[in-house]
C-alpha positions as CSV (number, residue, x, y, z in Angstrom):
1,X,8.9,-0.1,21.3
2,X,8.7,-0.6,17.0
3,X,7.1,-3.4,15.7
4,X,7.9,-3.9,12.4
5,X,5.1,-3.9,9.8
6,X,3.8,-7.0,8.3
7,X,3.9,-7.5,4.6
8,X,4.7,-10.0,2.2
9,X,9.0,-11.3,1.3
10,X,8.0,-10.2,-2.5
11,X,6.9,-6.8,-1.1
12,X,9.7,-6.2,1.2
13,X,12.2,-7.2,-1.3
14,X,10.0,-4.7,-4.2
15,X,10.3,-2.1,-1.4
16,X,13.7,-2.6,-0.5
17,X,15.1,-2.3,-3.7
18,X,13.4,1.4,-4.2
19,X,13.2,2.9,-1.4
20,X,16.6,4.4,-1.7
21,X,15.6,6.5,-4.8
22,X,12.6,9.3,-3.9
23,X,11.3,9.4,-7.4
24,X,10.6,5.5,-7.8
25,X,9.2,5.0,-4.2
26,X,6.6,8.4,-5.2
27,X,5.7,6.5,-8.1
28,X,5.4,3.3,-6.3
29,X,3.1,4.5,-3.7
30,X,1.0,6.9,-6.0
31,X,0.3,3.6,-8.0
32,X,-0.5,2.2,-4.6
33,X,-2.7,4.8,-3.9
34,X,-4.7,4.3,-7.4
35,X,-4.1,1.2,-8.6
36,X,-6.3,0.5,-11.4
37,X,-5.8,3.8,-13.0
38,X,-4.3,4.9,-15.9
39,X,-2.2,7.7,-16.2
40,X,-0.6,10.0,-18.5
41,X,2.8,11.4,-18.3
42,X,1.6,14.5,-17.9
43,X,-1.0,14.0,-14.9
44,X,2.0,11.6,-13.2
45,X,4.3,14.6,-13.5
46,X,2.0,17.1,-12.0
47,X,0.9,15.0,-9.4
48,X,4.0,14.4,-8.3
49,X,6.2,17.4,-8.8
50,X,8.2,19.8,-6.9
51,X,9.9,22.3,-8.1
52,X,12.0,21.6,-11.4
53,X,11.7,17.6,-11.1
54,X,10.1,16.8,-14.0
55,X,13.3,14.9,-15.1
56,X,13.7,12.5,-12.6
57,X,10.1,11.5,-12.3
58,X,10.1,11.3,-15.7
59,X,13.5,9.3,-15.5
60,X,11.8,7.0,-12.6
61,X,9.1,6.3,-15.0
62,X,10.9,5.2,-18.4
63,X,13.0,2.9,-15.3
64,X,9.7,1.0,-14.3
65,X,8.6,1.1,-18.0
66,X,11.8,-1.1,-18.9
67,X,11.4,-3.1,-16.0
68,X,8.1,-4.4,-16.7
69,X,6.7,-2.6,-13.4
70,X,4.7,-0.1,-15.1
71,X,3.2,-0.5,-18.5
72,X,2.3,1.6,-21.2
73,X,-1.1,1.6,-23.1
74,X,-1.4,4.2,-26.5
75,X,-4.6,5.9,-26.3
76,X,-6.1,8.3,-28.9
77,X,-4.0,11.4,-27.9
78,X,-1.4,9.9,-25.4
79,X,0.8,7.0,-23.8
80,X,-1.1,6.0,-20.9
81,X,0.5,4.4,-18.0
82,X,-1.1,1.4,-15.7
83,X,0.1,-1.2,-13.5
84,X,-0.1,-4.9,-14.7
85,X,-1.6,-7.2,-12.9
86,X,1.3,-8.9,-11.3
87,X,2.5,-5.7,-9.6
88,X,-0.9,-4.4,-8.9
89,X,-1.8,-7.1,-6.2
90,X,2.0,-5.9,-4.9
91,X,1.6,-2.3,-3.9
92,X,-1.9,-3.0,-3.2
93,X,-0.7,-4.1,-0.1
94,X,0.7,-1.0,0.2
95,X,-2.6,0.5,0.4
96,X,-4.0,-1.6,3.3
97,X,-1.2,-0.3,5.4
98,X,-1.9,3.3,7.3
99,X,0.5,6.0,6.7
100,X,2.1,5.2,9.9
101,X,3.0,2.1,9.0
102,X,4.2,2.9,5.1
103,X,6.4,5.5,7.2
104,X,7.9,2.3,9.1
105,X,8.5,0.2,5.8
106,X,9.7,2.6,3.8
107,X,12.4,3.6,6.5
């Protein structure tokens, strides 16, 4: 027996729409993981890479850049990257949930 996972319609729908593409739904969930960080390109990249790709995560990003899901910040040496507010109450639910259940929702 599966019982589906309780979350939010706006997080469902913000999951729905990404889960088909890897690179998106890694960003999404490191975000989740860390919300109120701030990144740079270069730790993103190496935290999430595999192999040779460095072009699609980097692809994903500049994607949530343009959509307003991830925002960029210029710091002293380098574009930072951070979720705004609006989205970081989103995947926070996504942190809540035990890997077990992300598994389920993310199916």
């Amino acid at each position: 027996m599966t019982s589906k996972v309780a979350v939010s319609e706006e997080m469902g729908n913000f999951i729905k729409e990404y889960k088909d593409d890897y690179y998106c739904l890694r960003l999404i969930l490191l975000f989740a993981d860390h919300p109120y960080m701030q990144f740079d390109e270069v730790a993103i990249v190496n935290t999430l890479s595999q192999d040779d790709i460095r072009g699609h995560i980097r692809k994903a990003l500049s994607n949530f850049v343009e959509k307003g899901i991830i925002r960029t910040q210029t710091g002293s040496r380098a574009l930072f990257y951070s979720l705004p507010e609006h989205i970081r109450g989103l995947v926070s639910e996504l942190a809540k949930l035990s890997p077990s259940q992300r598994q389920q929702l993310l199916k």
